[in-house]
N, C-alpha and C positions, 0 to 999 in steps of 0.2 A: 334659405335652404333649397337646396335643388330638387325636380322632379326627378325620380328614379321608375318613374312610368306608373302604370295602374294597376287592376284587379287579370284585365284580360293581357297584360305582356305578360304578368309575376305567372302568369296560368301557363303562357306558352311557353316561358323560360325555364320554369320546373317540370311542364310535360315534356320535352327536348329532352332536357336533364336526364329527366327519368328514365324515357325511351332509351336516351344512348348509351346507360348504364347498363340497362338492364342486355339490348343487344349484345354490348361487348360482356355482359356477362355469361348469356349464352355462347357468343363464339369461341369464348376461352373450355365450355366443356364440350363444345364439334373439336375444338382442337384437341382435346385427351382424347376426346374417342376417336379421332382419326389417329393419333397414334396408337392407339390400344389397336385397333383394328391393323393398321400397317405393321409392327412391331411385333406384335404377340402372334395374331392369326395369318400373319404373312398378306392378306388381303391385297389387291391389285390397285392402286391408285387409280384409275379409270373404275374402276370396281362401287371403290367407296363414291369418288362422286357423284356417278348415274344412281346408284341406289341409298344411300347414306346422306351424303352432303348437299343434297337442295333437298329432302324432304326435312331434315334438320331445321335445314337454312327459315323455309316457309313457315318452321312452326313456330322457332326464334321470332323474327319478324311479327307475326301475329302477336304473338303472347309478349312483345314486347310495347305494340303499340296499343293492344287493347285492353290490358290489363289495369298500365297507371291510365289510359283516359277513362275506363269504367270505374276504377275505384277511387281515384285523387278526384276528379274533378264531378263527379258525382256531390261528393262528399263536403268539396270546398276545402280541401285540404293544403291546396298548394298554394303560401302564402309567404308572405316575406320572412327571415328569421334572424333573432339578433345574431348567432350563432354561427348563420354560412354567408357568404355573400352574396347566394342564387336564393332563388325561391326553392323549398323543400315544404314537405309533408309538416305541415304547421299551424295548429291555431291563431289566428291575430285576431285582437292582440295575443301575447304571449298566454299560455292557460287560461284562458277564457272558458268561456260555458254560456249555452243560448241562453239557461236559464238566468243565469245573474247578466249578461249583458245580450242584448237580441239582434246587436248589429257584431257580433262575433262570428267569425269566418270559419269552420271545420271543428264550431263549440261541442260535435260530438261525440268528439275523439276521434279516435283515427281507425273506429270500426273493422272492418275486414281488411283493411292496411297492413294493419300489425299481425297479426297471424301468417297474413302472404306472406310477408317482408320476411319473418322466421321462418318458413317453408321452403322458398328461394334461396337462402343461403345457407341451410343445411339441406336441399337438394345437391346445390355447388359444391360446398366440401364435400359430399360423401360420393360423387361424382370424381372430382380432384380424386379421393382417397382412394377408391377401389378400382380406376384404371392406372391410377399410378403403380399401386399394389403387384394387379396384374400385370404390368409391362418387369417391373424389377422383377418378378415373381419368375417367368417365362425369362429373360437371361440368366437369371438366377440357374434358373434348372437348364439353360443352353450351356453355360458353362460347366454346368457340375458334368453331361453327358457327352462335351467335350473332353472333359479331363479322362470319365471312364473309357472312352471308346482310345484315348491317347497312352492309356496303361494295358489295356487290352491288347490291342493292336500297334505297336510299334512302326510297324511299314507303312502303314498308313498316315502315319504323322505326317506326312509333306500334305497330304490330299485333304485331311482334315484342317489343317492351319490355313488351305488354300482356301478352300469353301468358308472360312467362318472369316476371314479377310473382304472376301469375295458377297458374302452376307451385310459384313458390316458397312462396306463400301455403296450398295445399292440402298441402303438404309439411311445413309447419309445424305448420299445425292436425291433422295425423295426429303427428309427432311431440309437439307437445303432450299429446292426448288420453293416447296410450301412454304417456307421463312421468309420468302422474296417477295 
């Protein structure tokens, strides 16, 4: 049978792992909230990045690299599993316990693992939920005072169709740009 490496690759293969889940799952909520911010609050692209997108960015990074090396590898949690093909968050053998076997690797469960691990991903969805909310919320209500100001006001129909064309259009070319 072949070597598949040892104690200290399975540690850096699951701490990578980790790290770059965890990053990209930070960047996925800078990205709502730069839309929220550009979309809803009109907010200036140079705006958000000088004061928004690197102090984000710096806390992301930290809390992504220091979080699984404080708590996985403290712990001895990241260890091979029948389950992934990477090394994850794992006792080995499989449900072990220090008590019945004392060369068991993270036999103490998976301690303050498990409570981040639910914190972090209903931080995310409720992150996802309430700038998505607000972005539909805010056209929502641009359309509605579209339509009033276009039954109101009549003559103004050309100027109003222009600007909200003219709206859509600069909202675009910023979401494209960021998409690149």
């Amino acid at each position: 049978m072949p070597s598949y490496g040892n104690i200290a690759t399975c540690e850096a293969q699951g701490l990578i792992y980790m790290m770059g889940n965890g990053l990209a799952f930070c960047m996925n909520g800078i990205l709502n909230i730069y839309y929220l911010c550009t979309l809803r609050y009109n907010m200036p692209e140079k705006t958000f990045r000088c004061y928004l997108e690197i102090p984000l960015f710096i806390v992301s990074l930290v809390t992504s690299i220091t979080v699984p090396s404080a708590t996985l590898l403290k712990q001895e949690l990241l260890n091979p599993s029948p389950t992934a093909p990477f090394c994850v968050p794992n006792t080995y053998p499989l449900d072990c316990t220090k008590a019945d076997n004392p060369e068991c690797r993270g036999g103490g469960g998976r301690g303050a693992f498990g409570p981040l691990f639910y914190f972090t991903i209903t931080f995310g969805f409720l992150t996802l939920m309430i700038t998505m909310s607000l972005i539909v919320h805010s056209f929502y209500r641009n359309a509605l005072s579209l339509r009033k100001a276009l039954k109101d006001k009549p003559s103004q129909e050309i100027d109003a169709k222009y600007e909200a064309v003219k709206r859509a259009q600069e909202t675009s070319s910023i979401v494209g740009r960021q998409a690149l």
